[in-house]
C-alpha positions in Angstrom: 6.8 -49.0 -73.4 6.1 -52.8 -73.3 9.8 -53.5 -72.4 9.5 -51.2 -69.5 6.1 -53.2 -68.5 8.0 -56.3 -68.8 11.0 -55.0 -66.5 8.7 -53.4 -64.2 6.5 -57.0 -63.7 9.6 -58.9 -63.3 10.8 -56.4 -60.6 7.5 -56.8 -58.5 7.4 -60.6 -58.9 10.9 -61.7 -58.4 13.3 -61.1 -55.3 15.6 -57.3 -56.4 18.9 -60.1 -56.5 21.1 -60.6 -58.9 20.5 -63.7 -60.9 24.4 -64.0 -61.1 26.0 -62.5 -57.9 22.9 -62.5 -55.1 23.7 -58.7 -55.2 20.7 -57.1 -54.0 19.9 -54.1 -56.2 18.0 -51.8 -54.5 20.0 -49.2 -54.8 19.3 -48.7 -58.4 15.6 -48.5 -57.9 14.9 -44.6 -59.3 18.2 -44.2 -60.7 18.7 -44.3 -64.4 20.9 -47.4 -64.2 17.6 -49.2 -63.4 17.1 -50.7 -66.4 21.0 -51.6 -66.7 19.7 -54.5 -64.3 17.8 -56.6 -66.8 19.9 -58.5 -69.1 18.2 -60.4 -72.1 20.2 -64.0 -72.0 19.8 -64.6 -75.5 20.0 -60.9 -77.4 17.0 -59.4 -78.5 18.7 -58.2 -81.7 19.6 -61.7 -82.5 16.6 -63.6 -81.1 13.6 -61.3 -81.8 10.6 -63.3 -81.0 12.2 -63.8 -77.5 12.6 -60.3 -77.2 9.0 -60.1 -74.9 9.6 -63.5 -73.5 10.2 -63.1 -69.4 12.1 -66.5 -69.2 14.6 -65.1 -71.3 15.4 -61.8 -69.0 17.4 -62.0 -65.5 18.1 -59.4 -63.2 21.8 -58.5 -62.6 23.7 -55.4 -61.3 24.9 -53.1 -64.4 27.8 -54.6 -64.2 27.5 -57.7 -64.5 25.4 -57.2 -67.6 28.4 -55.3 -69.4 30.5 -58.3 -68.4 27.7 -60.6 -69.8 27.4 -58.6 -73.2 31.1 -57.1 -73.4 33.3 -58.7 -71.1 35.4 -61.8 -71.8 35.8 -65.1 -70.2 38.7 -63.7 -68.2 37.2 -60.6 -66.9 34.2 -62.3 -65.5 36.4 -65.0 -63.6 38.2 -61.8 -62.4 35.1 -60.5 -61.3 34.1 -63.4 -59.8 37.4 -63.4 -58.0 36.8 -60.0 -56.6 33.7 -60.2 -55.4 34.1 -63.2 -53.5 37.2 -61.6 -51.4 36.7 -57.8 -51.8 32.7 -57.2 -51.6 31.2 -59.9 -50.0 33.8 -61.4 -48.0 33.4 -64.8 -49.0 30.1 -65.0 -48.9 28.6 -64.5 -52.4 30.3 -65.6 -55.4 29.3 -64.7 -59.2 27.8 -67.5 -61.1 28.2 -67.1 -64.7 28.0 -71.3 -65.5 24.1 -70.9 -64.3 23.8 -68.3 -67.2 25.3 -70.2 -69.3 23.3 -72.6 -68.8 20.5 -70.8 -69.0 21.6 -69.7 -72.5 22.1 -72.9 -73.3 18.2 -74.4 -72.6 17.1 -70.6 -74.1 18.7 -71.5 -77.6 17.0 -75.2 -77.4 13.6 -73.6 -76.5 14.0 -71.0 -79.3 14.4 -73.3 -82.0 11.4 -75.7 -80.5 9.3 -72.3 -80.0 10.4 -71.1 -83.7 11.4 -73.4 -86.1 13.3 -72.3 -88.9 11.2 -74.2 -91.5 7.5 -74.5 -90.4 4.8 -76.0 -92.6 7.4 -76.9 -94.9 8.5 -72.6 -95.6 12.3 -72.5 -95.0 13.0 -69.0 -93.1 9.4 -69.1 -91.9 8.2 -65.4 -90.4 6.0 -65.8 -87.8 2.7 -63.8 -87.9 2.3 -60.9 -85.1 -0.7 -63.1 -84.1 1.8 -66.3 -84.4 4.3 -64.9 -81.9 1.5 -63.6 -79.5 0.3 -67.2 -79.0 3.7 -68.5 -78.5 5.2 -66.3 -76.2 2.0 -66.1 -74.3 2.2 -69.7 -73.6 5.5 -69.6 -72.9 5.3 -66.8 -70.2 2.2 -68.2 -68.6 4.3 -71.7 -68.6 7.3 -69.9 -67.2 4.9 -68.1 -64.2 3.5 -71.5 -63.5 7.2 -72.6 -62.7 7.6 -70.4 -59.7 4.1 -72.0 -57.7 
């Protein structure tokens, strides 16, 4: 339930684009691939307390999320490849070195966020109340970024 809250603010507040490609993804509005076009950066399973963070979620076509999660280094240059000559004709290219990038601040902010040892506990579990605080911080900070 909160997930699809989360998908369904991020949907109303940013541009129905691709992070990646500029694909617009209207066409999936209604359709159960839907919620194929939100892609957590850093993996939910993996990074939990980022699991409700909005910084940490980008819109994509349902494709390009497979390629993200499953898809190797090759098959998203290949992708790339193709949709710069076949689908948009030149005028659209797939950027995977901005998620990358992305991934890349997401891990730094993580560890600032959620230190492994906190008030000197090594493997620190952050209260319910703990991780409230933080991520609501975070996403207010990360709202404030698009004014």
């Amino acid at each position: 339930m909160a997930q699809t809250l989360i998908f369904k603010t991020l949907w109303s507040r940013l541009p129905s684009k691709s992070f990646i490609s500029g694909l617009w993804l209207r066409e999936y509005v209604n359709t159960p691939l839907w919620g194929n076009c939100f892609l957590y950066i850093l993996p939910a399973e993996k990074y939990r307390y980022f699991k409700y963070y909005f910084g940490n979620i980008i819109l994509c076509t349902p494709g390009e999320r497979g390629l993200w999660m499953q898809g190797s280094d090759e098959d998203r240059i290949q992708y790339s490849l193709d949709i710069e000559e076949k689908k948009s004709g030149g005028k659209c290219t797939a950027n995977w070195s901005g998620v990358h990038e992305l991934e890349t601040e997401l891990k730094k902010q993580y560890v600032k966020s959620f230190p492994f040892t906190y008030k000197g506990i090594v493997a620190y579990h952050y209260t319910l109340d703990d991780q409230q605080r933080i991520i609501g911080r975070l996403n207010k900070e990360f709202w404030h970024s698009f004014k």
